[in-house]
Steps between C-alpha positions, in 0.01 A plus 500: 500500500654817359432824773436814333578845607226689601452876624253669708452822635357473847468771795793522744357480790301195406788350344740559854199386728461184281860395442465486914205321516693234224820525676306397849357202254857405332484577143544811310291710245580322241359143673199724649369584113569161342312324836202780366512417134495052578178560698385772215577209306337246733199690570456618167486808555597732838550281777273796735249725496483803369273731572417807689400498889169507496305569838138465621292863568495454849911465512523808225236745733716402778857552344329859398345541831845434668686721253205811596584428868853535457503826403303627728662691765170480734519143525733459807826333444719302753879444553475162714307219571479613828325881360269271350333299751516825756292614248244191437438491902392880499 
């Protein structure tokens, strides 16, 4: 089997935080992207999904309710657990 130079362009900081996630595992970039194209191969096709996060209205109204409450600057804040249940007991 004849290997083939390949070139891709890929972000940096992906690329560093992967080649330490591969180097954790024992192989190198190059093993990382021919492990992904066997089980493209395999799989016929992309061995994951792909698609975008998708969340349920109740989860969306509360990320958007929990975004609204952070920047409010009357909802009362607290620096310590401790601040916190001082504050439940009241």
């Amino acid at each position: 089997m004849a290997n083939t130079p390949t070139q891709i362009r890929v972000d940096s900081d992906i690329k560093n935080k992967a080649n330490a996630i591969f180097h954790d595992l024992g192989i190198d970039m190059s093993g990382a992207v021919n492990l992904f194209l066997h089980q493209c191969v395999i799989c016929g096709g992309i061995p994951f999904d792909v698609r975008l996060p998708g969340y349920s209205k109740r989860v969306e109204d509360a990320m958007e309710e929990a975004r609204k409450i952070s920047r409010d600057a009357s909802v009362a804040g607290y620096n310590s657990m401790d601040e916190l249940k001082a504050a439940l007991r009241e």
